[in-house]
C-alpha positions, -999 to 999 in steps of 0.1 A, spaced: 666 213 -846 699 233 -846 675 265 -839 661 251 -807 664 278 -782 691 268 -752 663 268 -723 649 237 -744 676 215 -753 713 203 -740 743 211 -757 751 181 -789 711 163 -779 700 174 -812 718 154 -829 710 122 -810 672 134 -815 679 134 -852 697 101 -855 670 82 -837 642 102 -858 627 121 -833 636 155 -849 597 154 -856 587 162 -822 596 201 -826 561 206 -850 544 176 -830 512 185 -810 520 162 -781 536 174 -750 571 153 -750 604 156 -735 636 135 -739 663 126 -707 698 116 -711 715 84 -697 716 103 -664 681 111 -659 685 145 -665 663 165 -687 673 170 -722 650 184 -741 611 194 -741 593 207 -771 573 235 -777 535 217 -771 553 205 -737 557 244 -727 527 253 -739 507 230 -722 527 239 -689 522 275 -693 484 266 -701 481 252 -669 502 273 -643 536 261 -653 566 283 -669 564 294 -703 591 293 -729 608 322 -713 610 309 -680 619 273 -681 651 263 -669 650 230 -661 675 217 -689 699 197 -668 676 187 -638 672 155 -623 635 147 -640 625 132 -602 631 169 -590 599 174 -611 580 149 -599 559 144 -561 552 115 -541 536 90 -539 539 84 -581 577 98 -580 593 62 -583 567 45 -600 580 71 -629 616 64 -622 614 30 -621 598 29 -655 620 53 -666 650 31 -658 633 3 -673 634 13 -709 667 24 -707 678 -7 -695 657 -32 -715 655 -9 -743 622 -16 -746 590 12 -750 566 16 -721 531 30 -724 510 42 -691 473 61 -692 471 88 -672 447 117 -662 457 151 -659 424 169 -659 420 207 -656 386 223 -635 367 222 -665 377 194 -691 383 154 -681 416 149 -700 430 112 -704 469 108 -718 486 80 -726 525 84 -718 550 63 -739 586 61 -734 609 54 -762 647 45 -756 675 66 -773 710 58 -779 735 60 -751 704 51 -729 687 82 -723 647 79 -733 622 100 -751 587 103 -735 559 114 -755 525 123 -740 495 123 -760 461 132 -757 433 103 -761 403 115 -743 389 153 -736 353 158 -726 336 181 -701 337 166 -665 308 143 -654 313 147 -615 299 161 -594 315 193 -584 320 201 -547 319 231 -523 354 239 -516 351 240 -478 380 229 -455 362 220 -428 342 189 -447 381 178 -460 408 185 -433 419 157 -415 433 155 -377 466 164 -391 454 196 -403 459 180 -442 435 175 -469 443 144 -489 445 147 -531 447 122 -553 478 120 -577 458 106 -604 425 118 -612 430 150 -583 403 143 -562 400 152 -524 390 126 -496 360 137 -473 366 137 -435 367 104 -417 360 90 -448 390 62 -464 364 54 -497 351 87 -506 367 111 -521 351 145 -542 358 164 -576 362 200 -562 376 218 -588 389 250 -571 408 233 -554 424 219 -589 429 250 -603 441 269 -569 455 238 -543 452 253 -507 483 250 -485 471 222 -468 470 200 -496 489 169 -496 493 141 -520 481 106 -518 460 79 -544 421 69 -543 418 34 -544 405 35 -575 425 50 -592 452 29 -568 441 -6 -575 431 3 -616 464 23 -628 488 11 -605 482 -21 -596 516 -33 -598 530 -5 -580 537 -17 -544 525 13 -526 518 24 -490 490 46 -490 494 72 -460 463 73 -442 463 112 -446 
């Protein structure tokens, strides 16, 4: 781990990585990254880049989010449903595990997130794959006229990335341009699906978008 570029890592984390056996996470094939007791990002390894350059994000060259705040990273309405969680296993010291999708245009990918306290009570989170399979829905036509609201905004889901049809609060489409290429208008929000089966718990104000 004493190799680890600088645009990966924080100064002196290797070796807390070591001593809490996560050193393992440089060859692993799971996205993962590792914040200190601050909440700032720490460390990310290399399948983390790669699937972030995979899928529109910066690749190792470009990444320089060592030292950010991980909420800077994140979008409403999920952002403190992460951070709460987060702060959870730093202070019970206790791991935390949460399915997610995160599904490009063309493959239906499920993850299952776990997050694993470190000494000094920063966390490692490790994200790995449990389900990939070509999509099953239905694709729609993008067309903003079906999906714009009165606001001028079409409504996506956090979660699984659908959008919600016009004048519609229960129906919402797979359109998977709009996945791969989100239009301006876009704005985040859950399906109650998706609202009521992952994040039950969550206490959450669904903007009627």
């Amino acid at each position: 781990m004493d190799t680890i570029p600088s645009n990966r890592i924080a100064p002196g984390f290797a070796d807390v990585l070591r001593e809490a056996n996560f050193a393992f996470l440089e060859g692993s094939p799971d996205p993962s990254f590792a914040l200190d007791s601050s909440m700032e990002l720490a460390y990310i390894n290399p399948a983390y880049l790669t699937f972030g350059c995979d899928n529109g994000g910066p690749c190792e060259d470009t990444f320089t989010g060592i030292g950010t705040f991980i909420g800077d990273f994140m979008s409403e309405p999920l952002r403190q449903f992460y951070l709460d969680a987060y702060k959870m296993v730093m202070g019970n010291r206790n791991t935390w595990n949460h399915d997610y999708d995160c599904s490009s245009p063309s493959l239906y990918r499920r993850f299952k997130q776990s997050a694993y306290p470190l000494p000094k009570k920063g966390i490692v989170v490790i994200n790995h794959l449990i389900e990939e399979r070509a999509h099953s829905e239905v694709s729609a036509q993008p067309v903003k006229a079906v999906y714009l609201n009165i606001n001028g905004l079409i409504a996506q889901c956090s979660h699984c990335r659908k959008v919600r049809r016009q004048g519609s609060s229960t129906q919402w489409d797979w359109v998977p341009e709009w996945v791969a290429d989100p239009p301006s208008e876009v704005t985040h929000s859950l399906c109650e699906p998706c609202a009521d089966y992952y994040y039950a718990g969550l206490q959450l104000t669904l903007s009627k978008l």
